[in-house]
C-alpha positions as CSV (number, residue, x, y, z in Angstrom):
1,X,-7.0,22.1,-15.4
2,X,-9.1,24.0,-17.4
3,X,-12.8,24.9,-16.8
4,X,-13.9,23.0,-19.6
5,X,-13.0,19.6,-19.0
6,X,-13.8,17.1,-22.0
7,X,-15.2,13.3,-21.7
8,X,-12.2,11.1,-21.8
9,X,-14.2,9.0,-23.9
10,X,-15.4,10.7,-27.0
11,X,-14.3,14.2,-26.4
12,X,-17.2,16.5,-25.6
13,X,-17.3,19.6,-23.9
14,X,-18.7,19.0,-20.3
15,X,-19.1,22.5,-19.2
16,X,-22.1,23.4,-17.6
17,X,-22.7,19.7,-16.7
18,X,-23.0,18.1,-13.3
19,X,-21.1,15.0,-11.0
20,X,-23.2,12.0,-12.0
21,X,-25.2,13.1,-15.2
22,X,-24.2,11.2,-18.2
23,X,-21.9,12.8,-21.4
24,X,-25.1,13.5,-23.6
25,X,-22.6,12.0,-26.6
26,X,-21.4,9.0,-25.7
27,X,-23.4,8.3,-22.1
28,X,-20.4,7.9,-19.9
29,X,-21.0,8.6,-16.5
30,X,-19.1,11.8,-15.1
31,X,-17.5,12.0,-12.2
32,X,-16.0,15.2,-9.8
33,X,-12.6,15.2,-8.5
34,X,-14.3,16.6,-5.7
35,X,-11.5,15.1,-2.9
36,X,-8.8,17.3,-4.6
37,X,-9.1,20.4,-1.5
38,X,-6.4,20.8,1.0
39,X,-8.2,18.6,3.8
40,X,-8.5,15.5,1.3
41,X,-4.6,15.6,0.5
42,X,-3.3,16.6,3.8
43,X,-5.2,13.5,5.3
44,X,-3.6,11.1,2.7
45,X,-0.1,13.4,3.3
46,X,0.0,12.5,7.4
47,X,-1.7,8.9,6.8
48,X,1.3,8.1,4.4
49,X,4.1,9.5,6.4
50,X,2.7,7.3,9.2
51,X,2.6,4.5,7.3
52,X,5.8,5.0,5.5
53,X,7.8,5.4,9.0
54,X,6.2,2.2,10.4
55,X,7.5,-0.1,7.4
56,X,11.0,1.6,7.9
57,X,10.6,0.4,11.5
58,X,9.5,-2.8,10.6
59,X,13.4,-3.2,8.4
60,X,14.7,-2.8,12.2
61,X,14.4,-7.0,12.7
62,X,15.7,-8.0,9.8
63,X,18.6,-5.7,9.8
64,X,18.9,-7.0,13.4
65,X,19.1,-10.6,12.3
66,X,21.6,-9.5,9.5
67,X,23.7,-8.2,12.1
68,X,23.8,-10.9,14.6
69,X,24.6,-13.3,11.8
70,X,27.9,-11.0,10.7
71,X,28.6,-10.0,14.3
72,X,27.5,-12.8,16.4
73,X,27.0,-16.1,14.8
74,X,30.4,-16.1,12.6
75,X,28.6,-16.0,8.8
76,X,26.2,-19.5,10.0
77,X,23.1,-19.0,8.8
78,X,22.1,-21.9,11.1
79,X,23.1,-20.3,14.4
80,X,19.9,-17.4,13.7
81,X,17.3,-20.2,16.0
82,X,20.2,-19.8,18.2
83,X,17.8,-19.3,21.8
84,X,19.2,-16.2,22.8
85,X,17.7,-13.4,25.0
86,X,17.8,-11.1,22.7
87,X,17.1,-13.1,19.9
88,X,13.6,-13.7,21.6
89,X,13.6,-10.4,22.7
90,X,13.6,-8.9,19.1
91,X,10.8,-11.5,17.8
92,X,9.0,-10.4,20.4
93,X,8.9,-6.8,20.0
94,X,8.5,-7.2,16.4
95,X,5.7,-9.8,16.5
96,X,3.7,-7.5,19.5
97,X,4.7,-3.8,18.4
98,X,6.2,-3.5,15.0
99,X,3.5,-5.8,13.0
100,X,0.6,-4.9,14.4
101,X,1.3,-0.7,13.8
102,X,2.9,-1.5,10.3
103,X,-0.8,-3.1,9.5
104,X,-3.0,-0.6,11.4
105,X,-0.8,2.0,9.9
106,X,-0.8,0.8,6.3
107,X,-4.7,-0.4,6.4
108,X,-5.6,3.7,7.2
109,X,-3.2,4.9,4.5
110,X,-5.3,3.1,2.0
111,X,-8.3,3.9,3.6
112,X,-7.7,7.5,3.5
113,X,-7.2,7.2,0.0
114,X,-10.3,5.1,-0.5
115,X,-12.7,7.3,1.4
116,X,-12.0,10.0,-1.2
117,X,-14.4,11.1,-3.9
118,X,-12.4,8.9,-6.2
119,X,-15.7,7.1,-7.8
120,X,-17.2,3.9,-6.0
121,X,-15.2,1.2,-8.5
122,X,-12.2,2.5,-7.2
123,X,-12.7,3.4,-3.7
124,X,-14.4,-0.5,-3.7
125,X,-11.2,-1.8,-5.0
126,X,-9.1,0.2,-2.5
127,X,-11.0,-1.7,0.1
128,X,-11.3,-5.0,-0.7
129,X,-7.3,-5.1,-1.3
130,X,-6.9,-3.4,2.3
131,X,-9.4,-6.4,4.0
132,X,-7.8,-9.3,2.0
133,X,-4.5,-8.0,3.4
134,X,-5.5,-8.1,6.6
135,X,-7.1,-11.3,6.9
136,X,-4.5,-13.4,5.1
137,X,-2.3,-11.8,7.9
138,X,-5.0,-12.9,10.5
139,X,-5.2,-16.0,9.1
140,X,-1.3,-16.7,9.4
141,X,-1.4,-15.2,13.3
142,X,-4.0,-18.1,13.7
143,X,-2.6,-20.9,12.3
144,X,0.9,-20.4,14.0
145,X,-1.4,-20.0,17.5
146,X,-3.5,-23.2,16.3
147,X,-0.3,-25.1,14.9
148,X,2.1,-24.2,18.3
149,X,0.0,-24.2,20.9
150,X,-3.2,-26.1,20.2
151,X,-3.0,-29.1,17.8
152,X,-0.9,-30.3,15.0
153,X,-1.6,-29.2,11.7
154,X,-1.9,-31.5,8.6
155,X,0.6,-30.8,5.9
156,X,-1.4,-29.3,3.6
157,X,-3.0,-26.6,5.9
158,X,0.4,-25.8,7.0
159,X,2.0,-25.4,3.1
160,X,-1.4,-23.5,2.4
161,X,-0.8,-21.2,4.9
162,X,3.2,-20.9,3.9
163,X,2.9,-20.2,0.4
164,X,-0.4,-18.4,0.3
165,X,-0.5,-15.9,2.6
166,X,2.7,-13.8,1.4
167,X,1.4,-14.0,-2.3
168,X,-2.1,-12.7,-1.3
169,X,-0.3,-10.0,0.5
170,X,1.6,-8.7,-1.8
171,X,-1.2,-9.0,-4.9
172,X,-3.1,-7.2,-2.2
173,X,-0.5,-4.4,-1.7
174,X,0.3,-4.0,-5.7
175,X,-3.3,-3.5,-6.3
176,X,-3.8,-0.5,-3.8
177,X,-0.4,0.7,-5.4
178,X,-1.8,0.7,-8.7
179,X,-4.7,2.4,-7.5
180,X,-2.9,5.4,-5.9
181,X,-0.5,5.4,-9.0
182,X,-4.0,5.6,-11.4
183,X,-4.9,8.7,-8.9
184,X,-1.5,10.9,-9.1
185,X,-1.9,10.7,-13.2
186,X,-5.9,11.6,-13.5
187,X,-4.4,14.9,-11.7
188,X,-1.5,15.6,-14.2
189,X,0.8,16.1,-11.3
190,X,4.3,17.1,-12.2
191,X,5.8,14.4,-10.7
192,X,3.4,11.6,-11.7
193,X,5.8,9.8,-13.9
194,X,9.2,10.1,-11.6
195,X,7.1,8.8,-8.7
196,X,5.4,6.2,-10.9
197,X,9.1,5.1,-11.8
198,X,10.0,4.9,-8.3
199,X,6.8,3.4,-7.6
200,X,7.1,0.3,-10.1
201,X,10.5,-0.6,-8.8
202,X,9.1,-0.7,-5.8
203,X,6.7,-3.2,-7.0
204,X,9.7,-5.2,-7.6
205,X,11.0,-5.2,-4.3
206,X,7.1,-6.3,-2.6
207,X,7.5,-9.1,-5.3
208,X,10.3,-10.5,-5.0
209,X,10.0,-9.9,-1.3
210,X,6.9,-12.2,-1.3
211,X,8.8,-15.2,-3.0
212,X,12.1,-14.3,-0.9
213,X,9.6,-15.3,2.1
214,X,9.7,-19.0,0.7
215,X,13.4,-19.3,1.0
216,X,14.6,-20.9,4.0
217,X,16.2,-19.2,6.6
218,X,18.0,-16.2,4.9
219,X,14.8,-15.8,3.0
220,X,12.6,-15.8,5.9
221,X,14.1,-13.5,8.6
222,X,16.4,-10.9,5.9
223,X,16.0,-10.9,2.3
224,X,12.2,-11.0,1.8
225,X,11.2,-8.8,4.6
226,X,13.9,-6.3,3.4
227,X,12.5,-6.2,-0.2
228,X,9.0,-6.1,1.0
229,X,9.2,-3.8,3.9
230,X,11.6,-1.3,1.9
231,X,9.3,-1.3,-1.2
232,X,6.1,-0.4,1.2
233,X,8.3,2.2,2.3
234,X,9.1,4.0,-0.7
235,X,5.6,3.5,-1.8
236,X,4.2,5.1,0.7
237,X,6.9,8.0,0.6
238,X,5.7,8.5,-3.1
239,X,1.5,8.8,-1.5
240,X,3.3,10.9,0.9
241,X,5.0,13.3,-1.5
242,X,1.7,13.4,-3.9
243,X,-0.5,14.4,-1.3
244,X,2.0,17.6,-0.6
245,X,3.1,18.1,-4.1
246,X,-0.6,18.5,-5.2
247,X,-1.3,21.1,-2.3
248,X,1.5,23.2,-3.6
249,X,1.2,22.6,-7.0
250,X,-3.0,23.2,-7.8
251,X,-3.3,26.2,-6.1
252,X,-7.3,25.7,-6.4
253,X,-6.5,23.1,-3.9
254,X,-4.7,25.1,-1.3
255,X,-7.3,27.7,-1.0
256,X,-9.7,25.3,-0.2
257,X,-11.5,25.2,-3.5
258,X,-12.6,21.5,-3.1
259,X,-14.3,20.8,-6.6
260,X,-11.3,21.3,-9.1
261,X,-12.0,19.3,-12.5
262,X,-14.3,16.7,-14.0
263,X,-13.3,13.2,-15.3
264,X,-15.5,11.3,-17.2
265,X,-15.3,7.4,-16.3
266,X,-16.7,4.7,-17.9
267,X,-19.1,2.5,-16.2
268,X,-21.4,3.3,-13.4
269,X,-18.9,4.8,-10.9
């Protein structure tokens, strides 16, 4: 990155010029790339991994109930709300231990990302997709409490709840994808576009995922948590390889240089 880092917008030469003065040609606002040091990326590095290893845990109950289908239940699709102990046992661990530290564990991914000097819009954006994703998932942990043990439900709450919440989920997990994806290419990192490959097919997987969660049954408990959980996976793998990639490969960043380029963005940031 060189020294004299142009506006994006028009062009002009920026050197000299400080974090939030204004390109004096075209009046977009610039901004520093100031989280680019070795703390910044070793904090999204380790908050990735952790993140990354809790949605491979979370493939553990679907692969379970693939496997007691095949080993167990002869091929009937049917015999999976067979009451079994350890049928009930593996519900249970997932709904008390995997969820909840696949969600605590995703939620401070993104926010490591979003407490960044990545310019407020973004860092704004980062957030709101983190707190939608964890209230639509509150608000399905409530409604199955309310709905089971409480009172009935009317229909439409219940098809609300059904088809909503995995479709907010997901839009909320593409968005803070496309985020981090935006982040890798501002920094010209070598391996932007393989990752950004990787990264979109993964989109496909959360996708499809969140419809597979409408199917009945096979949909439910094995292919949509598969797709979705496996996709969070290798998206996170991909923050997780960025965030050591770009200490090895900007060696401004690895001596703890902290302040390596300036961007120009357009807006008030």
């Amino acid at each position: 990155m060189s020294p004299h880092e142009t506006c994006e917008k028009c062009g002009f030469d920026l050197h000299g010029r400080a974090a939030g003065e204004r390109c004096p040609e075209c009046g977009t606002q610039i901004v520093v790339l100031g989280w680019l040091n070795a703390t910044s990326l070793g904090e999204i590095e380790r908050s990735a991994r952790r993140a990354k290893w809790a949605s491979l845990a979370m493939l553990a109950l679907p692969l379970f109930f693939l496997g007691w289908i095949v080993l167990v239940a002869g091929f009937e699709p049917s015999a999976i709300f067979d009451a079994s102990a350890a049928l009930r046992a593996a519900e249970a661990f997932a709904i008390v231990v995997l969820l909840p530290m696949q969600v605590v564990f995703q939620a401070a991914a993104i926010e490591a990302v979003a407490r960044q000097q990545i310019g407020l819009r973004c860092g704004r954006r980062l957030r709101i997709a983190n707190t939608v994703r964890i209230v639509a998932l509150l608000v399905a942990a409530a409604a199955v409490i309310v709905g089971e043990g409480i009172a009935d439900l009317p229909d439409w709450a219940i098809y609300l709840v059904y088809f909503g919440v995995p479709l907010v989920m997901g839009a909320s997990d593409l968005e803070a994808i496309q985020k981090c994806i935006n982040l890798s290419d501002e920094v010209g990192w070598e391996d932007a576009a393989e990752e950004e490959l990787i990264t979109k097919l993964a989109w496909v997987a959360i996708l499809v995922g969140a419809v597979g969660l409408l199917v009945p049954i096979i949909g439910w408990f094995i292919v949509g948590p598969l797709l979705w959980f496996g996709g969070l996976a290798l998206c996170f793998r991909a923050m997780e390889r960025f965030g050591r990639g770009a200490r090895t490969l900007l060696p401004a960043a690895a001596a703890g240089d902290g302040v390596l380029a300036a961007r120009a963005e357009g807006g008030s940031a």
